[in-house]
N, C-alpha and C positions, 0 to 999 in steps of 0.2 A: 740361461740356466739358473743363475743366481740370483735373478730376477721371479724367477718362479719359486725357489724355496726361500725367498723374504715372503713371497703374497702366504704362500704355504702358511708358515709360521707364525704371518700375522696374521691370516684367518681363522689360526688353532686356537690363537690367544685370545681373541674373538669370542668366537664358543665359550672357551674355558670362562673369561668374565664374566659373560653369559650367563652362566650356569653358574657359575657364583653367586653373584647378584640375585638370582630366582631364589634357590636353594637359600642362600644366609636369609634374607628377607623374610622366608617363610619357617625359618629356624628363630627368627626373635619373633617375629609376631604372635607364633604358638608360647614361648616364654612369656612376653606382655601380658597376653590372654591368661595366661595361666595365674601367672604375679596379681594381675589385675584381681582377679576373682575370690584371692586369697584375701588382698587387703580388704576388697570389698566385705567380705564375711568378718574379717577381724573389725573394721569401724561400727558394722550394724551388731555384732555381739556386742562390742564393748561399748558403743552409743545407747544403745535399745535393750538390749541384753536375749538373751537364748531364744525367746519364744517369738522375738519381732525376728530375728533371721530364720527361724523355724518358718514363719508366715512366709519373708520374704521367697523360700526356698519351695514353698506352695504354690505360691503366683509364678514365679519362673516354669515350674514342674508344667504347673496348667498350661502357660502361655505357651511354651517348645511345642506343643500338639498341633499350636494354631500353623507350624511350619508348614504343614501339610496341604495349608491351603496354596501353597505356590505352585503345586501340580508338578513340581520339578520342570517346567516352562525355560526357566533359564538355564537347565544343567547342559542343556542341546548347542548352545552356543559354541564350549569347550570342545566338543565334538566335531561342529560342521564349519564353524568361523573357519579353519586351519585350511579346509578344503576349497570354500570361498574363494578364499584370499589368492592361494595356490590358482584358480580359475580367474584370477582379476573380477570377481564380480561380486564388486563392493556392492553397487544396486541392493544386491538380494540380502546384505548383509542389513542394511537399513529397514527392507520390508523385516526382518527377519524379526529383528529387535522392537522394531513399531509395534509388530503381532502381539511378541511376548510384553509390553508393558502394556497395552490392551487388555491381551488374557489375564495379567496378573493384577487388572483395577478389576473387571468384571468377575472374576472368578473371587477373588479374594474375599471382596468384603460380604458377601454374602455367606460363606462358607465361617467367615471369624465370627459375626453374627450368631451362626447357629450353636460355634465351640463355646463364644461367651455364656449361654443360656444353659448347656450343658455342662460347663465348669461349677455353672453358681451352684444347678443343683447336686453337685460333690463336695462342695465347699462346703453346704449348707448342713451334712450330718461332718462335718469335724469341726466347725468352730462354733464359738458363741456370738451373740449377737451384734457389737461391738468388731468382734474381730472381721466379724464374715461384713459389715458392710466396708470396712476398712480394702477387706479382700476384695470386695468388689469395683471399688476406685480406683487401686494399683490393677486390679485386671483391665479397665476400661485404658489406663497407661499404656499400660503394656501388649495388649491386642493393638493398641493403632501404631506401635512401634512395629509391632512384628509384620502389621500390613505394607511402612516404609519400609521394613528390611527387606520387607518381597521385591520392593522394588529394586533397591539398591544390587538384590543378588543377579541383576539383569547384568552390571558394571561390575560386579566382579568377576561373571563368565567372560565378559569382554575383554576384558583384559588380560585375562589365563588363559583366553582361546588366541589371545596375539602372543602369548607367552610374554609378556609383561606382570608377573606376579608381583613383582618386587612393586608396583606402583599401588594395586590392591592391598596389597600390606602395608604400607604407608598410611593410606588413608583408611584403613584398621585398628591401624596403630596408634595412630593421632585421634581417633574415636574413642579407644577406649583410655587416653592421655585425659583427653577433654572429658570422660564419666568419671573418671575419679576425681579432677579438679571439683566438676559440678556437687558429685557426693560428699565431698570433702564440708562446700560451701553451704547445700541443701538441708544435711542431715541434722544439724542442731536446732536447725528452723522450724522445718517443714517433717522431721521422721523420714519414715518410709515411702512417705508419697515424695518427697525431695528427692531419693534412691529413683521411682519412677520418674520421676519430671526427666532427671538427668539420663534416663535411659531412651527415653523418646528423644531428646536433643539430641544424643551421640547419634539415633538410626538417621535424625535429618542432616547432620554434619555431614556423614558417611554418603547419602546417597548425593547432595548437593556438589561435593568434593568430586564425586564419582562423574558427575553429569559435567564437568566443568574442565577437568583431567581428560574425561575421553571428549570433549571437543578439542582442549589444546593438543592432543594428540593427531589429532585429525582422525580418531576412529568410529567415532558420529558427527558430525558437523554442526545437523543442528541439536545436538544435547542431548534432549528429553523428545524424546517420535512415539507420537499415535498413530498408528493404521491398522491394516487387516490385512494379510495377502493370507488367499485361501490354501497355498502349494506350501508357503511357512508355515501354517497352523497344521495344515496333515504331520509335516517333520519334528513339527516339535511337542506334537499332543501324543501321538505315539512313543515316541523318546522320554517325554516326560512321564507316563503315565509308569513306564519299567522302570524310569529312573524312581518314580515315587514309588513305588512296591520294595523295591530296595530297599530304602530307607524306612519302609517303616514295618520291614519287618527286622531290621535290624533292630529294633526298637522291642523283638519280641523274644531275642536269644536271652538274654542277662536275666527278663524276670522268669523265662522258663527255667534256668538255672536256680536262679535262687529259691521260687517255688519249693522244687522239689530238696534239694538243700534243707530248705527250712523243715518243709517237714519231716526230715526224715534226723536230721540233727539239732533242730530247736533253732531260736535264735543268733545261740551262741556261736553253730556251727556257719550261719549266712555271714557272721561278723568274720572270722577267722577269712570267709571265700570275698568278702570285700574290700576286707584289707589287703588281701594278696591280691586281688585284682587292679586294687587301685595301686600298687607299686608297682606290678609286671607290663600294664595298660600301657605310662604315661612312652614309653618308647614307641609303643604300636601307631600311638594317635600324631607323635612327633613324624616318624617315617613315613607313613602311610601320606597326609599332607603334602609333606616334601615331593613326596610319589607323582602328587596331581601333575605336575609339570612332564609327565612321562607323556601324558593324555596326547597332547598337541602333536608333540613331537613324531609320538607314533602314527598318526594320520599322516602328515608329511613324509615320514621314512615311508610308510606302506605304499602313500601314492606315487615313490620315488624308485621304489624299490628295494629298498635297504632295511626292511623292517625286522629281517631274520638275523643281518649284523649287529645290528642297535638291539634288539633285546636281547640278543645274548652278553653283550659287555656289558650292557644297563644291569641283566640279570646277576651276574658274578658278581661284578662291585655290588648289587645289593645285598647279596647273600653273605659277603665277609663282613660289611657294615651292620649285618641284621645280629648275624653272631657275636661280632664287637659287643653292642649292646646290650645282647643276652648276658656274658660275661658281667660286665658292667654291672647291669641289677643284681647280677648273686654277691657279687663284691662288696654293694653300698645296704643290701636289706637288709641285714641285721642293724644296721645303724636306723634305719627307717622306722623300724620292727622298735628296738627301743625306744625311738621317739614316741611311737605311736600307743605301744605298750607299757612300757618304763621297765620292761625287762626284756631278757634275748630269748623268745619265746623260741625254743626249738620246733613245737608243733607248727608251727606260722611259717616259718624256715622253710620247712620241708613241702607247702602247700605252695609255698611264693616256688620253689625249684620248679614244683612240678607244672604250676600254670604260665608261667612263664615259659616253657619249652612252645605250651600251643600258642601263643599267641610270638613267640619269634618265625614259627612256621607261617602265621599270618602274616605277620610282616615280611617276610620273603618273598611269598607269593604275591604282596600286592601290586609288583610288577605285572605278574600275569592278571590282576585285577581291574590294574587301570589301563592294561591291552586290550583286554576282551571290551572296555568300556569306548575304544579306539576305535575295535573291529569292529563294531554293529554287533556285541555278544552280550549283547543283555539278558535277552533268555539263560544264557546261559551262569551270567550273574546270580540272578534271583534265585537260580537251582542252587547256586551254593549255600545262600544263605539260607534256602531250605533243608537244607544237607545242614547245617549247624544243629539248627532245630530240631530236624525229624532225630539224629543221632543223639541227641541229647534226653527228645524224649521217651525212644526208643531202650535206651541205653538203660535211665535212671527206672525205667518199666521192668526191664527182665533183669535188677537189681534185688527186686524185689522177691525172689525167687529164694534168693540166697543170701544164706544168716553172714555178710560180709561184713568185714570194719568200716565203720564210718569214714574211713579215709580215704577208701577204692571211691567215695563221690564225688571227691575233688580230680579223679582222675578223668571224668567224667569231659570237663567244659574241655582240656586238650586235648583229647581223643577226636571231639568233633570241628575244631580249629582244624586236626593234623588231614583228617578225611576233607575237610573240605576244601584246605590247598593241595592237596593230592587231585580231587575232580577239578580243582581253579588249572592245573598243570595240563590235566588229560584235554582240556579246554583248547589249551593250542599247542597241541601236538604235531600241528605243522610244523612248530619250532623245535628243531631238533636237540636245543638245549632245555628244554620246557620244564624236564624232569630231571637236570641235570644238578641242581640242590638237595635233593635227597640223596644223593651220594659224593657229595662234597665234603672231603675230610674236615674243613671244618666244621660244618655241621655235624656229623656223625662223632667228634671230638667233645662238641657241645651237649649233644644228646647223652656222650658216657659221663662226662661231670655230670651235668644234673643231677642223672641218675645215682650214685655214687653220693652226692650231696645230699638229696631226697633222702636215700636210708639214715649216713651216718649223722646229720642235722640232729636224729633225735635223741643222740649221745654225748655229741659233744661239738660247741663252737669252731674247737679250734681245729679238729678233726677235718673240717670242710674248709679251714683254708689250705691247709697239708694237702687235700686235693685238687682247690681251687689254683694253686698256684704252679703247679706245674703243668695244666692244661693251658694257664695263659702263656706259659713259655712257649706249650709246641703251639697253638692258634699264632703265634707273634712272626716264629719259626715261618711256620705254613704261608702268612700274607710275606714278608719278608722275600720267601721261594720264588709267588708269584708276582711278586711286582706287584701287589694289585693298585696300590697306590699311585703308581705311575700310570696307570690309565686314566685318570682323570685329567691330562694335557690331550686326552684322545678330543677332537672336535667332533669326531660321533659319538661322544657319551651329549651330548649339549645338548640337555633338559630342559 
């Protein structure tokens, strides 16, 4: 007996480091990343000065488009490696990966080809002659970076489909270590092409690291594999093609937003929904991340049986973590708000309250996000992020109707966040706890602050911490109740 609850105990402990290790890993790597990007922009303003990182931020803009030529090929890995594995038939695992570095030599270069020839002629009505051939050098950089990173994205589904994140961050992390040394040494020399040179070195670092880790792992043997299996290219051309629809209509919410925004409030009014986007976001893109490690997991519990246990505890702790955070941004924006403005701009306040509600609702539901990506629910993926868009467009249309305050338009992007983790829920509705955050007192605690801070924001500062601070007494109360912090020693939360 006492031999069973030592194994017990020591297999919880197991998990629990487990899941430490994944999760902290992927909590500094988003920080690196983030730091990284920051310095980066402050050496190229303060080296080159406004208009060379204005350019730089052109050539990036262009290049991200070229993502698109990976067909989402690797995103299937995350998905079916787990089932694989669970089946012992590494075999298919090797056709699997051979396929996708195939598809992604052949598919690739001819597709970045075509974006290069289409960037230049965008390029070509905003710069002068000078700058645009300059744009076109760092494009040629930068295109063949983003062809190695095609590859490399192959090694780091491998490794997130073993649930090994923590290795992929590593060699992440020490990527973007090694671009700033480079930028550091490049930039007084060479400019902005010195910024490329070192950005093409960090995707060879990265994918080289990647091929060398997953042989010492023993989860390719021999490295770098070419083949074709015909049974792999059906599973992963069909998976990739929903998984790329995804992504790039994500890609189409924000300017639908700002669009209508702009024109309906001028510029001034897109500035106000950027800034509060860009403070209420960086939570979203933090969790959400963390979230991937849900993917694996949940294909193993489903083929196990245990899928409807594991998402409801996974779901709870996310839903008090998601609120956590909410809190959290109304606490620190105004200090943000002043940085960014040099004053405590009340109107801004109350935009950050209100956007921030949608997009803690996104981060809630990204449990049910990265399930449905678990269960084979892509279809039903893509409906949501049609549901952002169609209600946004829908929305800012019969807007138009009525002589309303400019401010009912910022009400706008969280209304379609709220609807579309509301269908992200109805989605698995198998799960009997699916829709069990919408009536979660902390959440609906969260929602009455806001609300409450929304209005009185536009009177007075201190007014909303009067309200701010007794909501985080009873949310503290409420986790406190449920323990909920002691479930993370649960070995079925192990992400």
């Amino acid at each position: 007996m006492k031999s069973k609850i030592k194994n017990f105990y020591s297999s919880a402990l197991q998990a629990y480091t487990k899941l430490g290790k994944n999760v902290v890993w992927l909590i500094i790597l988003f920080l690196v990343t983030a730091i990284s990007q920051f310095v980066l922009f402050a050496l190229i303003t303060r080296g080159l000065g406004k208009e060379y990182m204005g350019l730089w931020a052109l050539v990036i803009a262009s290049t991200s488009i070229g993502q698109i030529s990976s067909f989402g090929f690797s995103n299937g890995l995350i998905r079916f490696l787990p089932e694989l594995v669970l089946k012992n038939e590494y075999q298919k695992v090797s056709k699997m990966v051979g396929t996708i570095n195939l598809c992604n030599i052949v598919f690739s270069i001819p597709v970045l080809f075509l974006l290069y020839f289409l960037v230049q002629l965008y390029a070509h009505q905003l710069l002068d002659e000078y700058k645009f051939e300059l744009f076109n050098t760092l494009t040629i950089w930068s295109m063949t970076a983003v062809f190695i990173n095609n590859l490399f994205s192959v090694y780091i589904c491998l490794f997130d489909g073993f649930q090994k994140f923590y290795t992929r961050c590593f060699i992440q992390i020490s990527g973007w270590i090694l671009f700033l040394i480079l930028v550091i040494i490049l930039l007084p020399k060479y400019h902005l092409l010195g910024v490329a040179i070192a950005f093409l070195i960090q995707a060879l670092w990265q994918l080289i690291i990647g091929i060398l880790l997953a042989a010492k792992h023993n989860i390719i043997r021999n490295g770098f594999i070419l083949g074709f299996d015909k049974s792999s290219f059906t599973i992963i051309s069909s998976f990739g093609i929903k998984s790329q629809s995804i992504s790039i209509m994500v890609m189409f919410f924000d300017p639908v937003i700002k669009f209508f925004i702009t024109k309906k409030l001028g510029l001034s009014g897109t500035v106000y929904y950027e800034l509060a986007n860009k403070l209420t976001i960086q939570n979203r893109n933090l969790i959400v991340n963390t979230n991937l490690v849900v993917i694996p997991k949940m294909v193993i519990e489903n083929n196990n049986g245990g899928a409807e246990d594991y998402f409801r505890k996974v779901t709870t702790r996310n839903t008090y973590i998601s609120v956590f955070l909410g809190f959290i941004t109304l606490i620190f924006a105004p200090l943000a708000i002043y940085i960014f403005t040099k004053q405590f701009d009340l109107r801004l306040m109350s935009i950050v309250a209100i956007i921030n509600v949608g997009w803690i609702c996104n981060i809630i539901t990204s449990i049910h996000y990265h399930s449905c990506n678990a269960l084979d629910k892509l279809n039903r993926i893509i409906i949501v992020h049609f549901i952002y868009a169609a209600v946004a467009f829908i929305t800012f249309e019969l807007m138009k109707n009525f002589q309303l305050s400019g401010f009912f338009y910022y009400l706008v992007p969280p209304l379609a966040l709220f609807l579309g983790s509301i269908y992200n829920s109805y989605v698995l509705i198998r799960f009997k706890s699916s829709f069990e955050w919408l009536y979660n007192k902390a959440f609906i605690l969260f929602i009455i602050i806001s609300a409450l801070i929304s209005i009185n924001a536009f009177y007075n500062f201190t007014n909303m911490y009067f309200i701010l601070l007794p909501g985080i007494i009873i949310f503290s109360i409420l986790v406190w109740r449920k323990k909920i912090f002691h479930s993370l020693n649960d070995n079925n939360l192990n992400r």
